[in-house]
MDTraj code that builds the backbone (N, CA, C; nanometers):
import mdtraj as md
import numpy as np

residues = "UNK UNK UNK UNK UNK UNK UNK UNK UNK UNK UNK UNK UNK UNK UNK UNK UNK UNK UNK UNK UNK UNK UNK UNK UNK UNK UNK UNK UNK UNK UNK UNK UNK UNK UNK UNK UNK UNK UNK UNK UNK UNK UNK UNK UNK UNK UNK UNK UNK UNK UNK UNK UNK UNK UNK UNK UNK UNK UNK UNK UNK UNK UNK UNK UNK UNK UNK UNK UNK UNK UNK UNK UNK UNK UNK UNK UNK UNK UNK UNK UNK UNK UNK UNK UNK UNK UNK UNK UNK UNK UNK UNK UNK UNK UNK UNK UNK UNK UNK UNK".split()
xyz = np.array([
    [0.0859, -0.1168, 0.0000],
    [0.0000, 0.0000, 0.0000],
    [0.0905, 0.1231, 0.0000],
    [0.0563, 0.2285, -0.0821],
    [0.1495, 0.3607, -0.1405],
    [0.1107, 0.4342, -0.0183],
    [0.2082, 0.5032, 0.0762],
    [0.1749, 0.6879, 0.1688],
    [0.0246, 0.6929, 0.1594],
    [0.0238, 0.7209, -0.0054],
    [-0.1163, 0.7989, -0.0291],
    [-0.2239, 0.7044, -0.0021],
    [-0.2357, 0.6008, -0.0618],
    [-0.3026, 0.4578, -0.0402],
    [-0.3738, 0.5207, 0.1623],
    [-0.3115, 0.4683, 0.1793],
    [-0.2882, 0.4679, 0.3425],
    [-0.3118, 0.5971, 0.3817],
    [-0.2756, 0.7164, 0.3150],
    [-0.3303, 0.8262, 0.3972],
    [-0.4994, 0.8671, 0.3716],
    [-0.5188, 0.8262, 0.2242],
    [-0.6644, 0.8258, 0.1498],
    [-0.7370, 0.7101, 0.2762],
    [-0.7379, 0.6255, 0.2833],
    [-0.7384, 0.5047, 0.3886],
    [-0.7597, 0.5731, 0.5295],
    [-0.6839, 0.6242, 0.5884],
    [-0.7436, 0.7160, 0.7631],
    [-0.8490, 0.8036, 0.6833],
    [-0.8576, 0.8973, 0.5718],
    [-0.9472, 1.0000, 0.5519],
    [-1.0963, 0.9309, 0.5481],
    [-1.1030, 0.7691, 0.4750],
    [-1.2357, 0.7357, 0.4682],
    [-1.2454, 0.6920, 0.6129],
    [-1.1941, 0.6358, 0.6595],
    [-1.2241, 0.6000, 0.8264],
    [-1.2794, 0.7028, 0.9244],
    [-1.2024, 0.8284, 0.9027],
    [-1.2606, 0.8963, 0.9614],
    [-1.3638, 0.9878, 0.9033],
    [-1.4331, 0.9360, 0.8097],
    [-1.5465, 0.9641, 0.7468],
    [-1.6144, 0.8659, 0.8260],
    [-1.6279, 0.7474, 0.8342],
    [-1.6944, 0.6618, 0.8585],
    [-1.7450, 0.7149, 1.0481],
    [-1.5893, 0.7876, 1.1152],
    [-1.6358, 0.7902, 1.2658],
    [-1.7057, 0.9176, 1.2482],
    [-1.7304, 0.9970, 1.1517],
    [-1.8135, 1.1232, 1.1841],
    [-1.9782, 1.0863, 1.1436],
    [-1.9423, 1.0241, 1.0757],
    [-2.1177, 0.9524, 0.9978],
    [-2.1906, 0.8987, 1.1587],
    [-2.0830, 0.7881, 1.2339],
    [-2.1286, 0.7052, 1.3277],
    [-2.0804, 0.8280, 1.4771],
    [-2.0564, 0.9202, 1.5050],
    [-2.0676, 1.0335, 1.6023],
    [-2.1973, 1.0932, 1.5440],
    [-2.2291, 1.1520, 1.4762],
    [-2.3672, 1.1881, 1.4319],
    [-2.4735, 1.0998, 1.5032],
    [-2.4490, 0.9102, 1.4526],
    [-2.5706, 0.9007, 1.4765],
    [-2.6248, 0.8526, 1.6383],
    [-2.4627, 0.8692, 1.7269],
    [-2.4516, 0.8567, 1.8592],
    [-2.5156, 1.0013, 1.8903],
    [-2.5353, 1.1249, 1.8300],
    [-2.5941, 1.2312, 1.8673],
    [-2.4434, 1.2805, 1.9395],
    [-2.3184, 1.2517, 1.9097],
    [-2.2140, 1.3166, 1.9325],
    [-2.1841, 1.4683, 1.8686],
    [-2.1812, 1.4580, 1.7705],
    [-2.2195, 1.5924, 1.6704],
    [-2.3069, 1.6183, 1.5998],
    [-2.3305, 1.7426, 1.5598],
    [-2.4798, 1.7450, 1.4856],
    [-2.4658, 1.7555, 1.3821],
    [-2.5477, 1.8132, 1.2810],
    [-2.5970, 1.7709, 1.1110],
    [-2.4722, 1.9005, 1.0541],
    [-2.4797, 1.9815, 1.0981],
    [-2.3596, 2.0933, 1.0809],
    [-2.2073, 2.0672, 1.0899],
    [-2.1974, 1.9470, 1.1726],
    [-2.0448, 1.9567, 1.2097],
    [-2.0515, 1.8336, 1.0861],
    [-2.0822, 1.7337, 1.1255],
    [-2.1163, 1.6457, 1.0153],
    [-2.0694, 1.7066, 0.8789],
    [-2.1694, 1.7207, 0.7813],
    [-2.1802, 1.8092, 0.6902],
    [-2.0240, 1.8914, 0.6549],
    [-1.9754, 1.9506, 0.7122],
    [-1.8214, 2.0456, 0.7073],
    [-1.7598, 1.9498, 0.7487],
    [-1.7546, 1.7995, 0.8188],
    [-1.6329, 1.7338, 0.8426],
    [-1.6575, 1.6359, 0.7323],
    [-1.7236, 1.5918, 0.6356],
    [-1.7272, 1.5248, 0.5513],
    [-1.6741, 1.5817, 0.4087],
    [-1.7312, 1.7320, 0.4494],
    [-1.6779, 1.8009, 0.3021],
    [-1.5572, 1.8045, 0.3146],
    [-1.4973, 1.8970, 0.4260],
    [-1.3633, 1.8297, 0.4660],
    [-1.2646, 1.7527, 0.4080],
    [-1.2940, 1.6343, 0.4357],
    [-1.2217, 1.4985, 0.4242],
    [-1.2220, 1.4647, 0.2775],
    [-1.3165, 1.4914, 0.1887],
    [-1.3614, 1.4599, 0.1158],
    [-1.2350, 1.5300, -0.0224],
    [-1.2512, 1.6586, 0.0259],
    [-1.1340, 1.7263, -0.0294],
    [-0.9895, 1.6905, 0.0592],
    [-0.9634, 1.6633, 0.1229],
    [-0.8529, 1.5850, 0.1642],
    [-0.7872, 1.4678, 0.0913],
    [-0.9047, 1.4024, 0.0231],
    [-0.8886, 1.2581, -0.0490],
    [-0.7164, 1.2970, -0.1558],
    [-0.6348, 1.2573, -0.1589],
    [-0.5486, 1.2330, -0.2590],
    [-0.5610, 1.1576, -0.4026],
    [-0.6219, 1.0199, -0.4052],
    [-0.6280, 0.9336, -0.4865],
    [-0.7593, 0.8807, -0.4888],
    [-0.8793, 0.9667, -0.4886],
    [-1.0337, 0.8477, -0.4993],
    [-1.0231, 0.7574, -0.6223],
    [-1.1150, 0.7118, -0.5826],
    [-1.1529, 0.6413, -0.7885],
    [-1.2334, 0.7306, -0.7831],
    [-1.2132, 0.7171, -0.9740],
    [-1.2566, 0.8290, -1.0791],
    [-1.3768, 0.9065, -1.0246],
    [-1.4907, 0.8176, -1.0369],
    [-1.6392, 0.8420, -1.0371],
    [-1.6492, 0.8643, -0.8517],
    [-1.6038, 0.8302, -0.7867],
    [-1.6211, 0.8188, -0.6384],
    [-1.6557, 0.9496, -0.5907],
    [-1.6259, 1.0789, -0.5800],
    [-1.6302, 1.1785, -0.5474],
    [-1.7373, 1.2533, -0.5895],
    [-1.7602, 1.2239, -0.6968],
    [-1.9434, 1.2820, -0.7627],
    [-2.0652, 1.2284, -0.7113],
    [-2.0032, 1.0808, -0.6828],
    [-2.1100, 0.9980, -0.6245],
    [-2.1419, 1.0440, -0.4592],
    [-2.0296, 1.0646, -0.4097],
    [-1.9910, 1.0939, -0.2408],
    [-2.0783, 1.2384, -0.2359],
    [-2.0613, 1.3410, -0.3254],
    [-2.1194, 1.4831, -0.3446],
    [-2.2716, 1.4895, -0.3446],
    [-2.3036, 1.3978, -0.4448],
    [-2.4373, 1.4000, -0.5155],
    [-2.5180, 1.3683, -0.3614],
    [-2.4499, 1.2593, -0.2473],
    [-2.5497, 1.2600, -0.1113],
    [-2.5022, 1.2670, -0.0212],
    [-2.3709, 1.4035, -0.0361],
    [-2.3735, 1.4814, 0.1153],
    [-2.4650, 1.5573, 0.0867],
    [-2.4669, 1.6363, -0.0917],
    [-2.5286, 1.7693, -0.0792],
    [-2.6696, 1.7201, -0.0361],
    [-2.7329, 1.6108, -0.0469],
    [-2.8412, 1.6209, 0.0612],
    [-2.8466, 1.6444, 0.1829],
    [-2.7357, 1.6046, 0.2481],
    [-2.6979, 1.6544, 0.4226],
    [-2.7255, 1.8096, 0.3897],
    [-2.6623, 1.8489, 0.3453],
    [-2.5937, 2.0165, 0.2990],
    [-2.7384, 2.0839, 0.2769],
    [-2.8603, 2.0310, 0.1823],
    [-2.9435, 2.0483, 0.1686],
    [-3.0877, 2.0666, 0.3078],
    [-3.0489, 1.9693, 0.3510],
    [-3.1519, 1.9428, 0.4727],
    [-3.0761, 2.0596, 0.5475],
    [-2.9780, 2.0699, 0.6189],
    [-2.9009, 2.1713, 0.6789],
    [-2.9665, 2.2863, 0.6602],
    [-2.9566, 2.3130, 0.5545],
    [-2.9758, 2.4609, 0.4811],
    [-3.1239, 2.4685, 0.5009],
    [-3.1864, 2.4024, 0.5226],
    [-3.3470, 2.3750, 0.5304],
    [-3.4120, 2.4293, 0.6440],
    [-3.2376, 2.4543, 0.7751],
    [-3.3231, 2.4590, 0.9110],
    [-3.2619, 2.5427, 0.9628],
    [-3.2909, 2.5908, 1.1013],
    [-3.2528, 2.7307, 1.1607],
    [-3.1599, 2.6630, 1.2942],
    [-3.1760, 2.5383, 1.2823],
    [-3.1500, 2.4764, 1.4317],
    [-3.0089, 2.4318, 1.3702],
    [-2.9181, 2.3541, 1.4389],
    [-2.8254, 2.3142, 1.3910],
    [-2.8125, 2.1908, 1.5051],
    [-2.9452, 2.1589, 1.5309],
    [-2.9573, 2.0291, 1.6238],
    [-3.0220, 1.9459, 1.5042],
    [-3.0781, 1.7889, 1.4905],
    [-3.1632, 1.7231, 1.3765],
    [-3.2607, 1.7330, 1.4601],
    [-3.2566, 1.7254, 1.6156],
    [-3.3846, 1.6487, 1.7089],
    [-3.4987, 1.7602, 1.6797],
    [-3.5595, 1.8823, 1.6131],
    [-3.6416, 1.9150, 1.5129],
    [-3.7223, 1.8690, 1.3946],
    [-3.6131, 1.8051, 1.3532],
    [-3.6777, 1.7835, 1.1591],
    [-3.7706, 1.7139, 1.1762],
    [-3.8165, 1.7230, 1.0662],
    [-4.0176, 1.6728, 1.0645],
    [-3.9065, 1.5437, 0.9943],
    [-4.0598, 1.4395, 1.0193],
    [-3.9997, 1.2934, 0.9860],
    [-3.9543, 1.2703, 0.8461],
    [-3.9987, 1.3160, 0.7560],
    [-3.9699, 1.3360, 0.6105],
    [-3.8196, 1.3501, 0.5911],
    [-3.7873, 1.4957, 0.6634],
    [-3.5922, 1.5539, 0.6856],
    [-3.5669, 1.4370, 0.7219],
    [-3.5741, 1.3641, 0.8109],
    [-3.5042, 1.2404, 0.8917],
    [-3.5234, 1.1301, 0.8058],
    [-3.5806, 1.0888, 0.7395],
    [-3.6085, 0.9830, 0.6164],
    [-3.5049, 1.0634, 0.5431],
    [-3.4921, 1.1334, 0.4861],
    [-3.3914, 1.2314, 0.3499],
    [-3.2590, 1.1955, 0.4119],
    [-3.2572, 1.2149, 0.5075],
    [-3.1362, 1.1907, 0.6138],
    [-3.0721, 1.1006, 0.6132],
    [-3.1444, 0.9908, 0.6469],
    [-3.1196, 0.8663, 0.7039],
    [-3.0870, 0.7619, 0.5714],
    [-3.1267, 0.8155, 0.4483],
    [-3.1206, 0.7282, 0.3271],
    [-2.9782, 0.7833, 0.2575],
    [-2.9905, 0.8946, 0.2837],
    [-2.8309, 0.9811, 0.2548],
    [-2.7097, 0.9025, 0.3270],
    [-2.7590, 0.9047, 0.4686],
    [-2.6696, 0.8563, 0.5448],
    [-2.6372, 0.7094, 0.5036],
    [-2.7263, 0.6472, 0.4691],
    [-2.6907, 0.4708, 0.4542],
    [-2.6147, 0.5112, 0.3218],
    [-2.6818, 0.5787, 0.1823],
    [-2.5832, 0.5915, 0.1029],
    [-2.4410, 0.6509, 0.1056],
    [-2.4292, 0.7439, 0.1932],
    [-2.2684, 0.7598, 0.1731],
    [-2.1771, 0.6438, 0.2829],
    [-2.2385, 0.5956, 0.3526],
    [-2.1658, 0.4426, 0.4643],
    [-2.1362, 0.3518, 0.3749],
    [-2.2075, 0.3012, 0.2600],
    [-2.2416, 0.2402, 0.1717],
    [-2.0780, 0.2823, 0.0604],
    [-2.0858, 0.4273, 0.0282],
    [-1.9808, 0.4829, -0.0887],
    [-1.8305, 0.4506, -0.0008],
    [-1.8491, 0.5134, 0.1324],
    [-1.7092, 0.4982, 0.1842],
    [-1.6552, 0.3365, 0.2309],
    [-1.7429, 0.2236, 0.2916],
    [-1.7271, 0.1285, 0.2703],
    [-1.6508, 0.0592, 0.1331],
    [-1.7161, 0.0917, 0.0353],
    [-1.6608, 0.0740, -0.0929],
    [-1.4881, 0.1137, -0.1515],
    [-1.4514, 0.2104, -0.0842],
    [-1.3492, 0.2174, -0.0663],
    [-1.1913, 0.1782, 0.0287],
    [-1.2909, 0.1369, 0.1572],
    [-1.2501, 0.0731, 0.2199],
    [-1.1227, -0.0442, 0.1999],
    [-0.9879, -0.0747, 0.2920],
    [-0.9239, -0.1822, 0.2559],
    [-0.9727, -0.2716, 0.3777],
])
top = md.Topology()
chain = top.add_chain()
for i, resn in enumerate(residues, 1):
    res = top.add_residue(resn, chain, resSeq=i)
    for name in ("N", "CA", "C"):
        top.add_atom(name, md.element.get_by_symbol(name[0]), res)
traj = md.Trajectory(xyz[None], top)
C-alpha cells in the first residue's frame, strides 16, 4: 500500500467515525456536513467516479441543513429524517466501498 493509499485510507475512516458520532448524537448535522466536506477534499487518490457519487449525497446533508434554523436534527419533521437517514446509509455504503 502507497503513503497515499494509506493516507486516502485514515481520511475514509474517519469519514466513517463522523457519519457514526452523528448518529450517537455526538455531533450534529452541521459539524457532520463540514467534516465530511472536509475529508472529502482531503482525499489524494479516490476512484474516478467516487467523489461525484460521495457529493451528489452529502449535498443532501448540505441540503436538509440549509433547510433549518436549528443546527440540532432532534427538530426535523420525519420526512428531513427519512432524506437523512437514506443519505446517510448511502454515503456508509460509498465509503465502505473504498474501504481496505
Amino acid at each position: 500500500m502507497s503513503a497515499s493509499s494509506a493516507y486516502d485510507q485514515r481520511q475514509y475512516r474517519q469519514m466513517l467515525h463522523m457519519i457514526d458520532a452523528y448518529e450517537r448524537d455526538q455531533i450534529g448535522l452541521a459539524t457532520l456536513t463540514s467534516n465530511l466536506e472536509a475529508l472529502l477534499e482531503c482525499l489524494e487518490h479516490p476512484s474516478e467516479d467516487w467523489p461525484q457519487a460521495f457529493q451528489s449525497e452529502w449535498s443532501v446533508l448540505e441540503q436538509v441543513y440549509a433547510s433549518t434554523d436549528d443546527q440540532l436534527t432532534s427538530q426535523l419533521n420525519r420526512q428531513d429524517k427519512n432524506i437523512l437517514n437514506k443519505a446517510i446509509v448511502e454515503l456508509r455504503k460509498l465509503i465502505l466501498s473504498q474501504t481496505l
